[in-house]
C-alpha positions as CSV (number, residue, x, y, z in Angstrom):
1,X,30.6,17.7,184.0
2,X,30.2,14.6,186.0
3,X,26.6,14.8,186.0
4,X,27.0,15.4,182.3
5,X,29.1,12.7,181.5
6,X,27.1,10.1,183.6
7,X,23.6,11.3,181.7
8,X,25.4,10.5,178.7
9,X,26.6,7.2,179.9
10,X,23.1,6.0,181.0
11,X,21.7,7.3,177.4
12,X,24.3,4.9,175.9
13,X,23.6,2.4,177.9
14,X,20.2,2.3,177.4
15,X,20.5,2.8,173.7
16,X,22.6,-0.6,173.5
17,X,20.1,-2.4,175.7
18,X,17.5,-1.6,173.7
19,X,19.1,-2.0,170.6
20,X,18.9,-5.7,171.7
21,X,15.3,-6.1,172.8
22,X,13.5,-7.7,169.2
23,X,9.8,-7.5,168.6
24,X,8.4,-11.3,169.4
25,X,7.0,-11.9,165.8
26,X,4.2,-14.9,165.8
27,X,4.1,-17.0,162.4
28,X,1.0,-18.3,160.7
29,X,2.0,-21.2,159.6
30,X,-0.3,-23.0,156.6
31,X,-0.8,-26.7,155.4
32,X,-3.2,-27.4,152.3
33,X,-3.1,-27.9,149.1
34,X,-2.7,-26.3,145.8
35,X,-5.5,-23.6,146.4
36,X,-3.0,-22.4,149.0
37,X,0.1,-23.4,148.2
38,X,3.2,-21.3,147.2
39,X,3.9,-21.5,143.2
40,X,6.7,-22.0,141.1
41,X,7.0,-18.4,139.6
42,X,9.9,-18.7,137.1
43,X,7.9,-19.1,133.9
44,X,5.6,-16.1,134.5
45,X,2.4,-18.0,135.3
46,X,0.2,-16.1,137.2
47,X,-1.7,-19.1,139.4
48,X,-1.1,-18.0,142.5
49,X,-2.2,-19.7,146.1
50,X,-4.2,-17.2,148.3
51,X,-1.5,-18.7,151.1
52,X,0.6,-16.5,148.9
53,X,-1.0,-13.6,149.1
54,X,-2.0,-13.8,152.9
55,X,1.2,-11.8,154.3
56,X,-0.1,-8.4,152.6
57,X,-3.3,-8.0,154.9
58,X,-1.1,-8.7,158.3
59,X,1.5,-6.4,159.3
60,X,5.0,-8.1,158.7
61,X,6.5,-6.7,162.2
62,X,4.7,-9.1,164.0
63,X,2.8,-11.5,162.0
64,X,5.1,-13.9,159.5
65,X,2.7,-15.9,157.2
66,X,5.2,-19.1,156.5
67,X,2.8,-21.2,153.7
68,X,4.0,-24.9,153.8
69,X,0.6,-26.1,151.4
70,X,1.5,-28.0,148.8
71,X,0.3,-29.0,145.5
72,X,-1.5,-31.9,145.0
73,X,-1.5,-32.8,148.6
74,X,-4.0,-34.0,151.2
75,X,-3.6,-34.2,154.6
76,X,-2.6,-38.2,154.6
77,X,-0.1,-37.5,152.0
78,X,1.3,-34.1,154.0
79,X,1.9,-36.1,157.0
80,X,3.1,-39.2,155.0
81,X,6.2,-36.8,153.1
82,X,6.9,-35.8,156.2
83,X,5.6,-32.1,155.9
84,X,3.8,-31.8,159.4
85,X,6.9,-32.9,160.5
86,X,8.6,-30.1,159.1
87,X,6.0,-27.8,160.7
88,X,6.2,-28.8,164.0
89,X,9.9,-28.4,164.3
90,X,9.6,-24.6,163.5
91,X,6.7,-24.1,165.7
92,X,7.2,-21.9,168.7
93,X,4.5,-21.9,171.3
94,X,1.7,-19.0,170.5
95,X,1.7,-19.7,167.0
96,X,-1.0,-20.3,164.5
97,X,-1.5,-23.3,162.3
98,X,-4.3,-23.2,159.6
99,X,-4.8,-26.5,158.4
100,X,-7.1,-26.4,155.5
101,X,-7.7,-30.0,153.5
102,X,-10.7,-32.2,150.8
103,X,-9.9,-31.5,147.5
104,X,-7.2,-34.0,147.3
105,X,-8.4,-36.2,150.2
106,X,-11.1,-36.6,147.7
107,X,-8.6,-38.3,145.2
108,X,-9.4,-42.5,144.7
109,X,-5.8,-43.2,144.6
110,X,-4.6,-45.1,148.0
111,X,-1.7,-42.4,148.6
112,X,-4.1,-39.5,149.0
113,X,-7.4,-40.3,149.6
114,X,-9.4,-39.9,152.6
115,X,-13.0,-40.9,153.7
116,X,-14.7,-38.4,155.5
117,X,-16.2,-39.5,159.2
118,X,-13.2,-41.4,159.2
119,X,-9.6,-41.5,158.4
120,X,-10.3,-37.6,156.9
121,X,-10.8,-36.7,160.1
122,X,-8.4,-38.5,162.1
123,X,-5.8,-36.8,160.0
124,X,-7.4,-33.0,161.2
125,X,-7.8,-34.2,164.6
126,X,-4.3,-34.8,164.6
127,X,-3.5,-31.9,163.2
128,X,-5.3,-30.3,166.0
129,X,-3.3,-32.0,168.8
130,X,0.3,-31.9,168.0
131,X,-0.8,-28.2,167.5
132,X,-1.5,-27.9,170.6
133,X,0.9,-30.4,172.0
134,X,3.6,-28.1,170.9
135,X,1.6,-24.8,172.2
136,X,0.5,-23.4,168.9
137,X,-2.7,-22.7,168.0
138,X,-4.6,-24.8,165.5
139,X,-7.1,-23.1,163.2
140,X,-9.1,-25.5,160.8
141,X,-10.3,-24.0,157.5
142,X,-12.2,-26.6,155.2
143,X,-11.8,-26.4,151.0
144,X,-12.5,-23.0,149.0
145,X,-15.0,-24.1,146.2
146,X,-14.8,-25.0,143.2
147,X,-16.0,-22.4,140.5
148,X,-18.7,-24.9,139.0
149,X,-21.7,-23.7,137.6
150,X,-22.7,-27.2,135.7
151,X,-25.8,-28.7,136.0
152,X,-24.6,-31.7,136.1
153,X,-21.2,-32.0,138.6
154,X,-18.2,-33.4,136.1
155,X,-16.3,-36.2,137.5
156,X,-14.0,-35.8,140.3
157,X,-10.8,-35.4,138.2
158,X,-7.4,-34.6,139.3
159,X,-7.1,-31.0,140.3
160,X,-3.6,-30.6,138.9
161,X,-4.3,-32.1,135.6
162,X,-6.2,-29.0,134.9
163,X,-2.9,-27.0,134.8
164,X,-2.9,-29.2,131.2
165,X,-5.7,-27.9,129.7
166,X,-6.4,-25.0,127.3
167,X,-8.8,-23.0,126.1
168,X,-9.2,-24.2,122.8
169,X,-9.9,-27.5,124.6
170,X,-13.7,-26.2,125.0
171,X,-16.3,-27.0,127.5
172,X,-19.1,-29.3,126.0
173,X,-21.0,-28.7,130.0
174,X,-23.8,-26.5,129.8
175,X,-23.1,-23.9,132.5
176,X,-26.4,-22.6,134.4
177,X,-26.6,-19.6,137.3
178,X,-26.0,-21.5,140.7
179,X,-22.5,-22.6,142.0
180,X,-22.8,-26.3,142.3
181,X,-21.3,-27.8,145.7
182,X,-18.0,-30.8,144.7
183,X,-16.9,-31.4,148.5
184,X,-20.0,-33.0,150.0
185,X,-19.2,-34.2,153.3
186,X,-15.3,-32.9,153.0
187,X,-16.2,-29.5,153.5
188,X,-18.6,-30.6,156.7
189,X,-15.9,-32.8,158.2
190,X,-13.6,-30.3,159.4
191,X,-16.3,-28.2,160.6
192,X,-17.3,-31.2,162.8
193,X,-13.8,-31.9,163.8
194,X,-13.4,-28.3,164.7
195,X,-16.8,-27.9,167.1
196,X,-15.9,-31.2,168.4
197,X,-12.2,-30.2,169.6
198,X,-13.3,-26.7,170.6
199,X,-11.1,-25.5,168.1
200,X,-11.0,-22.4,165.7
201,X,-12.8,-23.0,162.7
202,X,-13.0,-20.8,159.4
203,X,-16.0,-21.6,156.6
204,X,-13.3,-21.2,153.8
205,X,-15.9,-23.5,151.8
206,X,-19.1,-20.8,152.6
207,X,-16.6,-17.5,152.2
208,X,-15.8,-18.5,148.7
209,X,-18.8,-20.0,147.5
210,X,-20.8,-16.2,148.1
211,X,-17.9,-14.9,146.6
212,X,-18.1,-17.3,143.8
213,X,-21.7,-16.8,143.2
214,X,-22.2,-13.2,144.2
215,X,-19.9,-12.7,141.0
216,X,-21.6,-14.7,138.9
217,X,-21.0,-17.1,135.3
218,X,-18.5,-15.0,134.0
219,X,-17.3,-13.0,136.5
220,X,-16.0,-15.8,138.7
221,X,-14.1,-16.7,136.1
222,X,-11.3,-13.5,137.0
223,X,-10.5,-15.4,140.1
224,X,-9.5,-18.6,138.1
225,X,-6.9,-19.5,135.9
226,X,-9.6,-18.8,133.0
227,X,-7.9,-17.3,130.2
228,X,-8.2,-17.2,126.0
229,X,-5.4,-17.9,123.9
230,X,-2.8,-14.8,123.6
231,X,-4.2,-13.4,127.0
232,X,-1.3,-14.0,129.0
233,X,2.2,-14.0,127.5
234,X,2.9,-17.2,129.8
235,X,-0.2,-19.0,128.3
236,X,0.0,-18.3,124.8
237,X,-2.7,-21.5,124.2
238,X,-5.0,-20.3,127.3
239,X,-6.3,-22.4,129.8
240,X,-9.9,-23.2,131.2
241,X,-8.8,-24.2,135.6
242,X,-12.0,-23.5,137.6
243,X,-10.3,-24.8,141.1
244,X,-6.6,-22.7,141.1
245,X,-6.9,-18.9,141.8
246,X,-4.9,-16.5,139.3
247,X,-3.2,-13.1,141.3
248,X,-6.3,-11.6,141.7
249,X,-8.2,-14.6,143.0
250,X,-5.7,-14.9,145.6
251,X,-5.5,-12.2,147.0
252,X,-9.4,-11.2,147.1
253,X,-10.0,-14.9,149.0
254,X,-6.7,-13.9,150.8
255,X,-8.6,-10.7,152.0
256,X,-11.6,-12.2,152.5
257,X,-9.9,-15.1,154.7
258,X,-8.1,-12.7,156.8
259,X,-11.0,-11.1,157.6
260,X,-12.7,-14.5,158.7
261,X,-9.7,-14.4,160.8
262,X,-9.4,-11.8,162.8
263,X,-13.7,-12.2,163.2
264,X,-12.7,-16.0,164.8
265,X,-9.6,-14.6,166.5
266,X,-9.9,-11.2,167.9
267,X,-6.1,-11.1,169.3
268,X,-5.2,-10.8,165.2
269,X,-7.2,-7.8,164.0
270,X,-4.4,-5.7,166.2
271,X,-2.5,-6.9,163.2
272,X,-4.6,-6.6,160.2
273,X,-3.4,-4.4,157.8
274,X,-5.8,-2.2,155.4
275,X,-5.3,-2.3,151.8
């Protein structure tokens, strides 16, 4: 009975202990921009931010995807709101940052832009070190592509204004059948930054551009907010957006990017989920 009674006492005891032990969970943390960034959901629109959709290809007990890009932001203005602030005070050491910036760095106007070879990559550099500084693990991505198949590249417009136009709104561009680079040296810059500080680097730019052109004209345009009038219920006027990824673009550059990842990072395929 003794013996009983103390086999049971040890099984509770262990049962308690263990009952306390947590699984360490490691976050992904993201800064960016609108291709990434979460969404505002509450109208039904379906532009989504392939930051978004990055938690369904990891396995929620131990990878948390926590997606701090931002519309309209590059990585002077992040740091000037006081987002990478933010970051660093929820980083724990063995986390991952991917810091993925250009399309708004781009921008003329003095509270965003950038210059490339310069203060653009200061700002990643940095981004780098206080990673490190506070034992997480930077990953630099640089900018998905834009889905532009014009002969001649339009001007370098705001991004967000596009969330204006609709479909009635017409294209007077004549399109032809090779993607046409917008970045220039923004998409190099990181890579550069990257090789220099022995860091992690992910060719975001390179991923979705034979994506973008493997699909072709008209087939690209399912990753975009491309839609006719009456398509969607939540834009009853349509909208032409070559630059922000619907649900489906999301998650197929998601996908794609995840994969890039656990290539770059090995320790992460342990935690890649198949869809």
């Amino acid at each position: 009975m003794k013996k009983i009674l103390l086999l049971l006492s040890c099984l509770t005891m262990m049962f308690i202990l263990t009952s306390f032990v947590q699984v360490h969970k490691t976050t992904i943390f993201i800064i960016g921009d609108s291709t990434a960034a979460k969404k505002d959901l509450s109208k039904g629109s379906p532009e989504r931010g392939w930051g978004m959709a990055l938690q369904q290809y990891f396995n929620e007990d131990f990878i948390v995807v926590d997606n701090h890009a931002v519309n309209g932001r590059s990585s002077k203005s992040f740091i000037d709101e006081g987002r990478w602030d933010k970051v660093l005070s929820l980083m724990k050491p063995g986390d991952f940052v991917i810091i993925q910036f250009g399309h708004n760095d781009e921008k003329p106007h003095e509270s965003r832009h950038t210059d490339p070879g310069s203060t653009f990559d200061y700002n990643i550099a940095r981004f780098i070190r206080e990673t490190r500084e506070h034992g997480g693990i930077p990953v630099v991505m640089n900018s998905v592509v834009r889905r532009n198949f014009f002969h001649e590249v339009p001007a370098n417009a705001d991004d967000e204004m596009l969330r204006n136009t609709t479909f009635k709104d017409g294209i007077k561009m004549i399109e032809g059948d090779t993607l046409v680079d917008t970045h220039g040296l923004y998409a190099v810059a990181p890579r550069d930054v990257a090789q220099r500080m022995n860091c992690f680097f992910v060719d975001a730019n390179r991923i979705t551009h034979d994506l973008e052109q493997s699909l072709g004209r008209e087939k690209s345009k399912k990753l975009h907010m491309w839609y006719k009038p009456g398509e969607h219920p939540a834009l009853p006027d349509g909208r032409q957006d070559n630059t922000h990824y619907n649900e489906y673009g999301a998650s197929i550059v998601a996908g794609l990017l995840a994969d890039a990842l656990c290539e770059e990072i090995p320790l992460l395929s342990s935690y890649r989920k198949k869809l």
